[in-house]
C-alpha positions as CSV (number, residue, x, y, z in Angstrom):
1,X,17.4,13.5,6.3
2,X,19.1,11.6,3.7
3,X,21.0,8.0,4.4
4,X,23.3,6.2,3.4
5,X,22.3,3.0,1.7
6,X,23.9,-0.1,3.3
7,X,21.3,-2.5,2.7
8,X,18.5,-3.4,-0.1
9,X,15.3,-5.8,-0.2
10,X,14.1,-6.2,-3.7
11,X,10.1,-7.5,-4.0
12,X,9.2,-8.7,-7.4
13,X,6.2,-9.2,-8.9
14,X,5.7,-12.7,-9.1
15,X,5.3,-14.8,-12.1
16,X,7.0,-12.0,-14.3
17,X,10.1,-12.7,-16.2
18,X,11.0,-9.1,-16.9
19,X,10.4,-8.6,-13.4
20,X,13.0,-11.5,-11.7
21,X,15.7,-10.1,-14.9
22,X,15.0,-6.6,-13.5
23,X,16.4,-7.6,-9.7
24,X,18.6,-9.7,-10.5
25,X,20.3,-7.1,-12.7
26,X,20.2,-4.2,-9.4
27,X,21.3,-6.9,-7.2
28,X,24.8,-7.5,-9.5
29,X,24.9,-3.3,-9.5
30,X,24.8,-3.0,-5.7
31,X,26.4,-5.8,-5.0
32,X,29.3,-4.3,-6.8
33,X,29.0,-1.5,-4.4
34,X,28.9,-3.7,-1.1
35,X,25.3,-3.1,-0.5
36,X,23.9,-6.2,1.1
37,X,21.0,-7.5,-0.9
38,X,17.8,-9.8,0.4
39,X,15.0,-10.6,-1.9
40,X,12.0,-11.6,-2.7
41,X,11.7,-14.1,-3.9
42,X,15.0,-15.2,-3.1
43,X,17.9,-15.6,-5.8
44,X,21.5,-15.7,-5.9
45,X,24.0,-13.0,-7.6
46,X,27.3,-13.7,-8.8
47,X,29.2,-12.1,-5.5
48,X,28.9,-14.7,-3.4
49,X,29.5,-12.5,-0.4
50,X,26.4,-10.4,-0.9
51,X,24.8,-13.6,-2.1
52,X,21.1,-12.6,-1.7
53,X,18.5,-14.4,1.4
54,X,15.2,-14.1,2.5
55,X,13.7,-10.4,3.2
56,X,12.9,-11.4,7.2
57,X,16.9,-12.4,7.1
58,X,18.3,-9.3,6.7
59,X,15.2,-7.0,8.1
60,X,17.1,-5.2,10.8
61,X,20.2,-4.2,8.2
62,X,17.4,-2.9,5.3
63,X,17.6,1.0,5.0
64,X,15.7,0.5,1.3
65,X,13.0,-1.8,0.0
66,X,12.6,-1.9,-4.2
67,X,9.4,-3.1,-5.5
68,X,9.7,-4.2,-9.4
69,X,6.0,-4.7,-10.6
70,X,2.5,-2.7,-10.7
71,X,1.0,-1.1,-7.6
72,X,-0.5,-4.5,-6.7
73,X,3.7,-5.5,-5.7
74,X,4.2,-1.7,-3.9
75,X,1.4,-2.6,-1.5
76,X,2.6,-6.0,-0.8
77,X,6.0,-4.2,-0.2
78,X,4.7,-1.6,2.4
79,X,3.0,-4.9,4.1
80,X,6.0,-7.0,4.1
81,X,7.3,-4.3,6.8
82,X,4.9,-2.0,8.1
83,X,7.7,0.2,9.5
84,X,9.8,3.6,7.9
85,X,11.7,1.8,5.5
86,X,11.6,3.8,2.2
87,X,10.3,2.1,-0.4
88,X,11.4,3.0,-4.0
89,X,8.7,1.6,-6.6
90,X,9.6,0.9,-10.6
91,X,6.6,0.3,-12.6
92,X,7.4,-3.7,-14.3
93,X,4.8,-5.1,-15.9
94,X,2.0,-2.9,-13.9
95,X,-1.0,-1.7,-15.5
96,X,-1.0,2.2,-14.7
97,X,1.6,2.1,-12.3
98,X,0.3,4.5,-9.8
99,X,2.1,4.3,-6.9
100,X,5.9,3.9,-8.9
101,X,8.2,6.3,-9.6
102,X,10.2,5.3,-12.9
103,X,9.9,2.8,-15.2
104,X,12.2,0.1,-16.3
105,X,14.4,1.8,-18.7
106,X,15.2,4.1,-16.1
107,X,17.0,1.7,-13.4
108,X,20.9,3.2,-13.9
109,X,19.3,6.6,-13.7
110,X,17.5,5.9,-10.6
111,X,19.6,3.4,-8.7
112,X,23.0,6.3,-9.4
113,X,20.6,9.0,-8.2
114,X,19.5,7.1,-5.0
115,X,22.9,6.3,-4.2
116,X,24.2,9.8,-4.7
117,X,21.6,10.8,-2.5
118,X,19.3,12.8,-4.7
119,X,16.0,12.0,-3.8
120,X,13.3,13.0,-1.1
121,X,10.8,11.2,1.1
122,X,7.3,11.1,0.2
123,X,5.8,10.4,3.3
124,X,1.7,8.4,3.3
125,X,-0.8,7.7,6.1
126,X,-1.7,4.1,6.1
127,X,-5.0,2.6,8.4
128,X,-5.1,-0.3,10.5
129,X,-8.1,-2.3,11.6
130,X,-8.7,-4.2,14.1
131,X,-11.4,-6.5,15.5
132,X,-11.9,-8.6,19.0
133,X,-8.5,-7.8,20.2
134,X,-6.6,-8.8,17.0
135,X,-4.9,-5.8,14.6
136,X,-4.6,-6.9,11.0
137,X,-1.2,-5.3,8.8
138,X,-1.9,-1.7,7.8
139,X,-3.3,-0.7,4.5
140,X,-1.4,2.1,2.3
141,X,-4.8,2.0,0.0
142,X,-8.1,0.9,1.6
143,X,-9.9,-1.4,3.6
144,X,-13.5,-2.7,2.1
145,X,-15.7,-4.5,4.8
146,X,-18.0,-6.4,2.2
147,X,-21.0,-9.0,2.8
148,X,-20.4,-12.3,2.6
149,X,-23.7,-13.9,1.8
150,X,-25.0,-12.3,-1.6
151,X,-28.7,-13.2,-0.6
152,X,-29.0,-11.0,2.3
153,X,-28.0,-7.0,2.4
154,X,-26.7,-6.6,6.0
155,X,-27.1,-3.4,7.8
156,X,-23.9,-1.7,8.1
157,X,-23.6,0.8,11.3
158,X,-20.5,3.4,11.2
159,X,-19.5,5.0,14.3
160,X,-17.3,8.1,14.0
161,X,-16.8,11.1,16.5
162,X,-20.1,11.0,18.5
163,X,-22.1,10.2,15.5
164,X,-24.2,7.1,13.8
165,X,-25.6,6.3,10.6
166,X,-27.0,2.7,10.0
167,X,-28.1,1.9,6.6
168,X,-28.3,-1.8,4.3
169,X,-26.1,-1.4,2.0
170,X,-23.3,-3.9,0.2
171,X,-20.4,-2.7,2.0
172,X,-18.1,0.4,3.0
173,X,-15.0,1.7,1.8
174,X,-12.4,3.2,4.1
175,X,-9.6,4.7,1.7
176,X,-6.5,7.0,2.2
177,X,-5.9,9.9,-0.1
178,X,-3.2,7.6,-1.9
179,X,-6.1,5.2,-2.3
180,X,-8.4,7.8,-3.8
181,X,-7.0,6.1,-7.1
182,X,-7.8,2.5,-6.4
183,X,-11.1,1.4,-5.7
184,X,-12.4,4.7,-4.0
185,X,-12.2,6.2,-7.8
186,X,-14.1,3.4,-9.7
187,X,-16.8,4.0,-6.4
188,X,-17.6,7.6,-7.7
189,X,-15.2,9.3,-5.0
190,X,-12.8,12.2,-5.5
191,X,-9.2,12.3,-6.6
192,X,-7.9,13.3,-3.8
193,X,-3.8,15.2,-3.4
194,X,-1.9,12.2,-1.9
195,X,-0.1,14.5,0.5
196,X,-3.2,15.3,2.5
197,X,-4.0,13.2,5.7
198,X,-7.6,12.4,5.4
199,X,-9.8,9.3,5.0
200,X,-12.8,8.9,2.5
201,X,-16.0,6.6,3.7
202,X,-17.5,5.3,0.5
203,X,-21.0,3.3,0.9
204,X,-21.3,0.6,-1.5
205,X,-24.7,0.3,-2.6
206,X,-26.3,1.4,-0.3
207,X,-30.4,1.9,0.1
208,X,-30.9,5.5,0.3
209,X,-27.7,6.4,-1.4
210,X,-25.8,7.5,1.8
211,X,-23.3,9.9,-0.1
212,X,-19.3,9.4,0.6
213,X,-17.9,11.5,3.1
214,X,-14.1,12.6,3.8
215,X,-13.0,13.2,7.5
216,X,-10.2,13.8,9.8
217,X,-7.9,10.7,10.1
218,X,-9.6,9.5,13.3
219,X,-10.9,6.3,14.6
220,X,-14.2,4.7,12.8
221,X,-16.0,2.1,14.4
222,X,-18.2,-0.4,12.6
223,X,-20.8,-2.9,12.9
224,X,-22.4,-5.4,10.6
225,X,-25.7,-7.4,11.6
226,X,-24.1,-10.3,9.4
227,X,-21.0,-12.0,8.6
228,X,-18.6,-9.8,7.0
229,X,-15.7,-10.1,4.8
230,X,-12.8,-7.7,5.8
231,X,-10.3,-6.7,2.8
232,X,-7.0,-4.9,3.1
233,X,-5.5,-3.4,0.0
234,X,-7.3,-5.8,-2.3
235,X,-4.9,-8.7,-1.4
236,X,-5.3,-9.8,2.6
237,X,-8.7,-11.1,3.2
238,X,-10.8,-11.8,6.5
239,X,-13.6,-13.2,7.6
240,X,-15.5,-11.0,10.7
241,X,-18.5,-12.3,12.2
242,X,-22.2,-10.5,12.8
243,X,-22.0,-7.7,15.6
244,X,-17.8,-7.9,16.4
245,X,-16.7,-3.9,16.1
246,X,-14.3,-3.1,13.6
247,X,-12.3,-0.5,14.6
248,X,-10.2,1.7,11.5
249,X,-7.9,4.1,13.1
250,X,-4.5,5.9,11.6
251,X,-1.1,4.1,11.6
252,X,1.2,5.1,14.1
253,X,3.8,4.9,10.9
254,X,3.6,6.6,7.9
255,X,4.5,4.8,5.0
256,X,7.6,6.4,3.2
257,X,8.1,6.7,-0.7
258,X,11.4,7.4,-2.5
259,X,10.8,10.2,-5.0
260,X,13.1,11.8,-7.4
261,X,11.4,14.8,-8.5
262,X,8.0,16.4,-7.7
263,X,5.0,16.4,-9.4
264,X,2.2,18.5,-9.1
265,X,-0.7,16.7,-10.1
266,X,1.2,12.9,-9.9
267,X,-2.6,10.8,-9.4
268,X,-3.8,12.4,-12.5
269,X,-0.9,12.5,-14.5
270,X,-0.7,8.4,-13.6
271,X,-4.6,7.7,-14.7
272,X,-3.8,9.8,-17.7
273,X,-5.0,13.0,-17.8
């Protein structure tokens, strides 16, 4: 169901010039419309009634999030709200660019089609972990649980179903299909179709060269003998101590693209192929 845009959060990539030009040039264009504007991080347009705030400020009046920068600011946008609130990604000053849709010379094009209601949802799974009561923000990509002291290979135990491996090994991998791209790829897993809901367990260096494995979205439960370090999309790090379970399990909300058109083989026309 398409709706009506009343309110926009733009997330920039910080430290980017092109990137802070880039919103504050949508901001003027929807504030000329009326469209409410927050940002981050926070600047002023020249219609002082749709002057723009904070992103918490305005959360409850947001029906569309833009993220201006690489796939590294998309993330940080889908964890800045962890709810349905589309998010509408334009590859500024990004590497590959994954995750976007358009690229910078296409902003009239795109914000005119989003406004005019021609686009579709693209909706993701995301994974949340939690450990000793406390849930961490959900991951659109991956969660790596990685060793902490580089001296000593911990054995990592993986629970899933009614089943157990243990191995040593450097750490695990949990990644979605849209994270088959990120570090999954550069792991030796598969390119997986980002529309199907599935998880991939990759074993980092492990000693018997435990293969990766793709399952049902279901909960995985894991255990390490030593301190771990727990990472969420490459950006949110924490520190999990010897023995405390760390429990993966699905998102109870999908994360939710805005897409113009479709593409067939998006992940590998985006890594170039």
């Amino acid at each position: 169901m398409i709706k009506k845009i009343g309110g926009v959060a733009i997330i920039t990539k910080n430290r980017n010039k092109t990137a802070y030009e880039a919103s504050e040039y949508i901001a003027k264009i929807l504030s000329r419309k009326n469209i409410k504007v927050s940002s981050i991080p926070p600047f002023e347009t020249s219609n002082s009634k749709n002057s723009c705030s904070t992103f918490t400020s305005l959360v409850n009046e947001i029906d569309l999030i833009i993220a201006l920068g690489g796939d590294g600011t998309t993330l940080r946008a889908f964890r800045f709200h962890p709810s349905d609130i589309p998010v509408f990604s334009i590859n500024v000053g990004g590497t590959r660019g994954i995750l976007s849709e358009v690229k910078l010379d296409q902003i009239d094009y795109s914000i005119d089609a989003i406004l005019n209601g021609n686009y579709y949802y693209d909706e993701r799974i995301r994974i949340q972990a939690s450990s000793s009561d406390k849930f961490f923000l959900p991951a659109l990509n991956d969660i790596l649980i990685f060793r902490t002291n580089l001296t000593n290979t911990p054995t990592l135990t993986i629970k899933f179903r009614d089943g157990t491996i243990s191995q040593r090994m450097d750490g695990i991998l949990v990644s979605t299909s849209t994270g088959s791209t990120g570090h999954s790829i550069s792991l030796g897993g598969p390119v997986l179709h980002e529309e199907l809901n599935c998880l991939i367990i990759n074993p980092i260096a492990s000693l018997n060269k435990l293969p990766s494995i793709i399952i049902p979205p279901e909960e995985i439960e894991i255990y390490s003998n030593h301190q771990i370090n727990l990472i969420i999309d490459g950006q949110d790090k924490f520190l999990i101590e010897e023995n405390d379970p760390i429990k993966i399990t699905r998102f109870p909300i999908n994360a939710r693209f805005i897409r113009l058109r479709k593409r067939g083989f998006r992940q590998l026309e985006k890594l170039g192929f």
